[in-house]
C-alpha positions as CSV (number, residue, x, y, z in Angstrom):
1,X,0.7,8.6,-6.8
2,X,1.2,4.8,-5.6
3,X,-2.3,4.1,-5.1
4,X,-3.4,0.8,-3.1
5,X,-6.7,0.0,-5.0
6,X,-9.2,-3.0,-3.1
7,X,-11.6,-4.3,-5.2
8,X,-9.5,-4.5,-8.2
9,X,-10.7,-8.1,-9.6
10,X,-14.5,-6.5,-9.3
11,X,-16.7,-4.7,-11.5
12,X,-15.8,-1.3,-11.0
13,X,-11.8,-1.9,-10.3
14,X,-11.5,-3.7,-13.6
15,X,-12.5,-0.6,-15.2
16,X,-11.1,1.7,-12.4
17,X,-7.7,0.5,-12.3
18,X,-6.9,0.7,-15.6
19,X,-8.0,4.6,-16.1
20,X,-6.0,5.0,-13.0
21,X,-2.6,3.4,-14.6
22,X,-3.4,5.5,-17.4
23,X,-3.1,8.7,-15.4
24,X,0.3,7.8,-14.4
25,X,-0.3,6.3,-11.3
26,X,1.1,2.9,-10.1
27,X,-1.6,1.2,-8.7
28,X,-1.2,-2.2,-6.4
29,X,-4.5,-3.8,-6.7
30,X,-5.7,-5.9,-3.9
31,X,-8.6,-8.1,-4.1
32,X,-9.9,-12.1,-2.4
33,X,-10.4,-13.4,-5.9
34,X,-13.9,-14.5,-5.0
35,X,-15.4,-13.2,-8.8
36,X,-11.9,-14.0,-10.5
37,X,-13.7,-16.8,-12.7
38,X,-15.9,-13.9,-14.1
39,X,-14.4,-12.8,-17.8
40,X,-17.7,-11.3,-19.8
41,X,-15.9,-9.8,-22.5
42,X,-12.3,-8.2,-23.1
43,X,-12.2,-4.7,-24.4
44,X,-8.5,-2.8,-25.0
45,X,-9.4,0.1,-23.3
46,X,-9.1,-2.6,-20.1
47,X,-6.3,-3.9,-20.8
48,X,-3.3,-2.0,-20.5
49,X,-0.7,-2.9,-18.4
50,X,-1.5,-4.7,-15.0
51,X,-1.7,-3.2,-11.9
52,X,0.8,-4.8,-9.3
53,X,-1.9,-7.6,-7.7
54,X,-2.0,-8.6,-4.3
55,X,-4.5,-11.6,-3.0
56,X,-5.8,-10.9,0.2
57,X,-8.8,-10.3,2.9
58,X,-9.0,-6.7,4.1
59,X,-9.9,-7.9,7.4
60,X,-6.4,-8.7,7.5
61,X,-4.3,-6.1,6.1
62,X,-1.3,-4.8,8.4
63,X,0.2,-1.2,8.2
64,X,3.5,-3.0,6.4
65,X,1.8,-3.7,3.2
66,X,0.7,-0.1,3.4
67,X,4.4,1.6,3.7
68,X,5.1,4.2,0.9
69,X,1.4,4.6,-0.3
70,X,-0.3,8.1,-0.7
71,X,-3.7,6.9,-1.4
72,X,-6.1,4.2,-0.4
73,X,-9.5,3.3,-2.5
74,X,-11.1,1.0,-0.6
75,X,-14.1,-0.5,-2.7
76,X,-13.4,-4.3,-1.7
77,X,-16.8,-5.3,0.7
78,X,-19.6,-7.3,0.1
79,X,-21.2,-5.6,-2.5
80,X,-25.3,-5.6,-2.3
81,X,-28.3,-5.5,-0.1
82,X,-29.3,-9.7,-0.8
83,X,-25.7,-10.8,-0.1
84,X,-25.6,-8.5,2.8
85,X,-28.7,-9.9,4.2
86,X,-27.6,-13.3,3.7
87,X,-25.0,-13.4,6.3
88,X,-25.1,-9.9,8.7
89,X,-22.5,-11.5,11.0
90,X,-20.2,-12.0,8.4
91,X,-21.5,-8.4,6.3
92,X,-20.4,-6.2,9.4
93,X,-17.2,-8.0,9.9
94,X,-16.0,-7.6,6.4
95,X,-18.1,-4.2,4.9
96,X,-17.3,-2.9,8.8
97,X,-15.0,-4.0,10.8
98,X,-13.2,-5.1,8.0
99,X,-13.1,-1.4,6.8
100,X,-12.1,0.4,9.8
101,X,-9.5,-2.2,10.3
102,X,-7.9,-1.3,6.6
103,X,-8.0,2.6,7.3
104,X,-6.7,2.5,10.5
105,X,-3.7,0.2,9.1
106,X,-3.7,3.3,6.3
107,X,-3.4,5.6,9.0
108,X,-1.1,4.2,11.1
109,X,0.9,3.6,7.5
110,X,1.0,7.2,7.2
111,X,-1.0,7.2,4.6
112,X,-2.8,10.7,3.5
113,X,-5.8,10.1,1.6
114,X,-8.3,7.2,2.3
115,X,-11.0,7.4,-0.7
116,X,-14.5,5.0,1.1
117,X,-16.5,3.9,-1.9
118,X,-20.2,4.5,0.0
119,X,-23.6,4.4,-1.3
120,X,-27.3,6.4,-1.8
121,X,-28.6,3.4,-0.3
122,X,-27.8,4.6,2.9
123,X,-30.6,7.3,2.7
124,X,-33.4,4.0,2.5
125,X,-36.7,5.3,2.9
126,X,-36.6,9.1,2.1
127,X,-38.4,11.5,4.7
128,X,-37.2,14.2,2.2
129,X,-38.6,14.7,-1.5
130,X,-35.0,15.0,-2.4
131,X,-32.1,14.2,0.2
132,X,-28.6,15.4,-0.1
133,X,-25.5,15.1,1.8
134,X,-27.3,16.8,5.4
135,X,-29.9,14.6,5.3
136,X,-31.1,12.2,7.6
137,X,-29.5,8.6,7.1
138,X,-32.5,5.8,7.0
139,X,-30.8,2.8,6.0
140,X,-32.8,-0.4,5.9
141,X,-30.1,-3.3,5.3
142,X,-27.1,-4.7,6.9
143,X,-25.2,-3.5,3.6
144,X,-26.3,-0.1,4.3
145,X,-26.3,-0.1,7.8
146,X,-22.0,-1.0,7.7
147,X,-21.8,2.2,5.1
148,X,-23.1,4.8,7.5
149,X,-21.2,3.2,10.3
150,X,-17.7,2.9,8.3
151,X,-18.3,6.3,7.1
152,X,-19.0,7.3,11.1
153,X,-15.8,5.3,12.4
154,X,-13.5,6.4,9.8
155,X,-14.7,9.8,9.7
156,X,-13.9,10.0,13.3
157,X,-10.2,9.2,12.4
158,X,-9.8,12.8,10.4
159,X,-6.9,14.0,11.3
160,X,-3.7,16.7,9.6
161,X,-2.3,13.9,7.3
162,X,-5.3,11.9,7.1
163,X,-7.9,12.6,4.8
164,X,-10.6,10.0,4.4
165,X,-13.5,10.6,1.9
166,X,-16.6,9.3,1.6
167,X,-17.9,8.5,-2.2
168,X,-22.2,7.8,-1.6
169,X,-22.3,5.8,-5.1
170,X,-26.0,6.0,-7.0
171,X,-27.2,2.4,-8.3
172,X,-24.0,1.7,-10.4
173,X,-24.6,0.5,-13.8
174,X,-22.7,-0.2,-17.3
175,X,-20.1,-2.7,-19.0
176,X,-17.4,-4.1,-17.2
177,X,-15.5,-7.3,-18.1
178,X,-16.1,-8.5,-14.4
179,X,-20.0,-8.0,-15.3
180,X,-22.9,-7.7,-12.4
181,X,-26.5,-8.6,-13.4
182,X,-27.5,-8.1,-10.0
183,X,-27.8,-4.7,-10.4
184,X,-31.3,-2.9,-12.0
185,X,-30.3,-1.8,-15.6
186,X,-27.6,-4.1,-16.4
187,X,-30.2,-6.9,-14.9
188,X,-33.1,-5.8,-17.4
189,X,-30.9,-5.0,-19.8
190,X,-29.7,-8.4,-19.5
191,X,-33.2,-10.5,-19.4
192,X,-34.4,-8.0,-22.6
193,X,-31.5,-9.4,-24.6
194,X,-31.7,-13.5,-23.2
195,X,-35.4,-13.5,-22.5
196,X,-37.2,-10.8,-25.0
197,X,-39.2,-10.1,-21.7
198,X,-38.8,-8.1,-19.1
199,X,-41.9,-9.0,-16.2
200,X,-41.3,-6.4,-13.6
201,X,-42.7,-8.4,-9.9
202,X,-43.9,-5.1,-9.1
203,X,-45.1,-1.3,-10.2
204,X,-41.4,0.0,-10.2
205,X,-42.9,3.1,-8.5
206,X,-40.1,3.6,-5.9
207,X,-37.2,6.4,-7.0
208,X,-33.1,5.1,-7.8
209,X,-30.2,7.5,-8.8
210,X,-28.0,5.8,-10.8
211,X,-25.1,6.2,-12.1
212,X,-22.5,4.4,-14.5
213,X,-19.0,2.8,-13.5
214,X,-16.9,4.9,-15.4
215,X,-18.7,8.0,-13.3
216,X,-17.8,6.4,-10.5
217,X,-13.8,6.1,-11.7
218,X,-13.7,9.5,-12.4
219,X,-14.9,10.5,-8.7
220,X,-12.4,8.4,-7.6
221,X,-9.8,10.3,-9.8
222,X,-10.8,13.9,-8.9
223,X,-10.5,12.6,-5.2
224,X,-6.7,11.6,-6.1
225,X,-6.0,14.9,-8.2
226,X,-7.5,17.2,-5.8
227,X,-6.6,19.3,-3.3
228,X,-6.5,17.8,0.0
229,X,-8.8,20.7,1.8
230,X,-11.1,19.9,-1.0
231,X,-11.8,16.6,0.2
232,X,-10.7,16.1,3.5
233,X,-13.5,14.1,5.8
234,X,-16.2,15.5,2.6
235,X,-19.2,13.3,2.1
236,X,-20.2,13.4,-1.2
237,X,-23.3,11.8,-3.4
238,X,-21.6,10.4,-6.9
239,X,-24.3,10.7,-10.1
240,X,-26.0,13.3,-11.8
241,X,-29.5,15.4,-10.6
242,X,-31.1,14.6,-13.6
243,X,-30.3,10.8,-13.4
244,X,-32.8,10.2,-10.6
245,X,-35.4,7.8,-11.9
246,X,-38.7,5.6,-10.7
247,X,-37.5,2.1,-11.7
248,X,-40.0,2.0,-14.2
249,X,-38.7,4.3,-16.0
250,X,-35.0,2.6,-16.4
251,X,-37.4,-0.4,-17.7
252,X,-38.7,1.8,-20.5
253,X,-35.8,3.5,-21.0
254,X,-34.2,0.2,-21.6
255,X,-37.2,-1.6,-23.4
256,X,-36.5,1.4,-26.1
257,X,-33.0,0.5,-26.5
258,X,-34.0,-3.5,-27.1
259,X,-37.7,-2.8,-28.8
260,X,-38.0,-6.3,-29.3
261,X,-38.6,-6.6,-25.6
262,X,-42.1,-6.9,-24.1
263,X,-42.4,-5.3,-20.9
264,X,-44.8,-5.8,-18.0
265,X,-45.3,-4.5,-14.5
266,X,-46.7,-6.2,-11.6
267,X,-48.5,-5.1,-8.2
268,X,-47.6,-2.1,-5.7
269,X,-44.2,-4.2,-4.1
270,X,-42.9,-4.6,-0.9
271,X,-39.8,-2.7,-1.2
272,X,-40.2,0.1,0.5
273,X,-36.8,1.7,-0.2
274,X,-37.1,5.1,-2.2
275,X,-34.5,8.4,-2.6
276,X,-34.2,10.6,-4.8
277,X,-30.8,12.4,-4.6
278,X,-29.2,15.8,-5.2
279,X,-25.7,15.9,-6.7
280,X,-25.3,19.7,-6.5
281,X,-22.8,19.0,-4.1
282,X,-20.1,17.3,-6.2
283,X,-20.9,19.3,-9.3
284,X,-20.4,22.0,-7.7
285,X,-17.4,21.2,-5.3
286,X,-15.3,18.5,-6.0
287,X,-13.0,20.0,-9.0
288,X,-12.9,18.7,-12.8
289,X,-15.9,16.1,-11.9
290,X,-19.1,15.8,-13.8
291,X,-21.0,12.8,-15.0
292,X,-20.9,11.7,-18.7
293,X,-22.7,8.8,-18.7
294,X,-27.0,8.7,-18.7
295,X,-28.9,5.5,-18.7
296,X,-30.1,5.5,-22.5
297,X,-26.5,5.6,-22.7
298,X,-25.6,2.5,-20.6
299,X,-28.4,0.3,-22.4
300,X,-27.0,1.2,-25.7
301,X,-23.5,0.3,-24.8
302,X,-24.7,-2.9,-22.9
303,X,-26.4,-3.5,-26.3
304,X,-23.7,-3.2,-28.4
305,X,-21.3,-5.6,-25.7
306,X,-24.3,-8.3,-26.0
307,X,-24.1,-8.1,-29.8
308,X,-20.5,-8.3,-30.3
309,X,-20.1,-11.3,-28.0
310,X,-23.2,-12.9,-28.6
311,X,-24.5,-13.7,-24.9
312,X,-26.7,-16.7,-24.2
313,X,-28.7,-16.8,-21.5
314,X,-26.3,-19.4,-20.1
315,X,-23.6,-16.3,-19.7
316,X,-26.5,-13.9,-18.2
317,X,-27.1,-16.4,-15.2
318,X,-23.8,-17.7,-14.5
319,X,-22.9,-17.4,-10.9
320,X,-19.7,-15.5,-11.2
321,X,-21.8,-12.3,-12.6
322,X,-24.1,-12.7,-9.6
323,X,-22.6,-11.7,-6.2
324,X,-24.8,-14.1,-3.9
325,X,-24.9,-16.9,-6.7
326,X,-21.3,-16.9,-6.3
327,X,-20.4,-16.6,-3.2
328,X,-22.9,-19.5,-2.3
329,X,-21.4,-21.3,-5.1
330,X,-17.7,-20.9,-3.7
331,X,-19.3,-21.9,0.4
332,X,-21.1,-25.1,-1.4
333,X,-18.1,-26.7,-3.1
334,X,-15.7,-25.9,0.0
335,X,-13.9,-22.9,-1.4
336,X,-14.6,-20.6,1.0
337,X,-15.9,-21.3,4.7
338,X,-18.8,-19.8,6.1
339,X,-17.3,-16.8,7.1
340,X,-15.6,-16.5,3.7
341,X,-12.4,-17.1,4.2
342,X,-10.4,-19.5,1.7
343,X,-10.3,-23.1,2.9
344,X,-6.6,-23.4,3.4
């Protein structure tokens, strides 16, 4: 397929992108640049040949660049709860707006499939032991509250010849050479390696799914390879049922994969967002996908990329492998403006 990829200069589309070219697709990746200055480590299994790279801002893609393309993955929004928070104004027009602009260029384009990378987080504070796909939405942040809308908007574009679905990602994990330490395990994997300490602010009672990048890809994939009635306006929760975990226990898990880490937990905290999350639906559903990935796993090979390139603490906290350090980094030195456009 000719697959128009956003997101392809972040930390899942340098991984993504790649696997994708290696299926025999041609893939036009499509990306602002903002985390372009992020390079952790370089890895051949990224690097084959380049996907076709376009620099733009979805908020202003037009049904021209579109022409000829059978599938959109859209993954290109602002990526977490603090950034979201940060600016909301600027959040919904880009994670929302900017969204429904893209897929209804897509449709207009005549494009057929329109893969939405979503999110668990949308689910917030759980009124369910375990949610799943017909539960009750709760989300608590302006990240969260642009997934259920895009997912809404778009889903209300479902039409014969064009198929969005929606991807609800668990906490994504695992190396990428466009790294994130804002995110739980690669963060305490990260401070267990610089810092030999890990000092949870909190008990780490409340529950995660998570699940690793290359999990993620391979949703993506099966959405591509599979038939069209399979997916068409599907919702479906990406990770494993057994990878649902109280954040204390992804500390331990990862404080036995670097046991030269002391780890310490703090007082009952003040996030209140907890979800546990049933994957029976994709297992069972979307064909050829399962999860291969498990946390233990993702600390080890985190491990082993920290070893090999011998990271100082000076890599772990550099802005460009923290999304809100970096985009206020690009607003302070006049790079971007404050609603994130480049300065011309």
């Amino acid at each position: 397929m000719k697959v128009f990829v956003t997101g392809t200069d972040g930390y899942i589309g340098a991984v993504l992108a790649p696997a994708l070219l290696a299926d025999g697709h041609q893939v036009i990746g499509f990306d602002t640049g903002y985390y372009r200055s992020g390079w952790l480590f370089t890895d051949p299994a990224y690097l084959p040949r380049g996907p076709e790279s376009v620099c733009g801002d979805v908020r202003r893609v037009t049904p021209d660049m579109l022409e000829g393309v059978d599938a959109v993955v859209h993954m290109a929004e602002l990526s977490n709860d603090p950034l979201g928070e940060s600016n909301r104004g600027v959040t919904f027009d880009i994670n929302h707006r900017g969204s429904l602009a893209l897929a209804e260029a897509a449709r207009e384009a005549g494009v057929p499939r329109f893969i939405y990378t979503s999110s668990c987080s949308v689910y917030g504070v759980a009124d369910e032991d375990i949610v799943d796909e017909t539960s009750r939405v709760n989300p608590q942040t302006a990240y969260a509250e642009c997934k259920v809308a895009v997912e809404r908007d778009v889903g209300a574009m479902a039409e014969p010849g064009f198929s969005p679905v929606f991807l609800r990602n668990a906490t994504a994990y695992g190396a990428s050479p466009r790294m994130r330490f804002d995110i739980v395990l690669n963060n305490l994997a990260g401070l267990a390696w610089t810092t030999g300490k890990i000092a949870m602010i909190s008990d780490g009672s409340p529950w995660r799914p998570i699940v690793h990048i290359e999990d993620i890809g391979a949703a993506v994939r099966q959405c591509l390879a599979a038939p069209v009635e399979a997916i068409h306006n599907e919702i479906f929760n990406v990770g494993s049922s057994a990878e649902n975990y109280r954040i204390r226990e992804i500390a331990e898990i990862v404080q036995e994969v670097f046991p030269e880490c002391e780890l310490t937990f703090g007082p009952s905290g003040g996030d209140n967002r907890s979800y546990r999350v049933s994957f029976d639906k994709i297992a069972s559903r979307l064909p050829g996908f399962s999860c291969r990935w498990t946390a233990r796993d993702g600390a080890q090979q985190l491990r082993r990329v920290f070893e090999r390139i011998a990271m100082t603490a000076a890599d772990f906290e550099a802005p460009a492998y923290t999304r809100l350090k970096c985009l206020k980094q690009l607003i302070a030195t006049g790079q971007i403006d404050e609603d994130y456009y480049w300065a011309a």
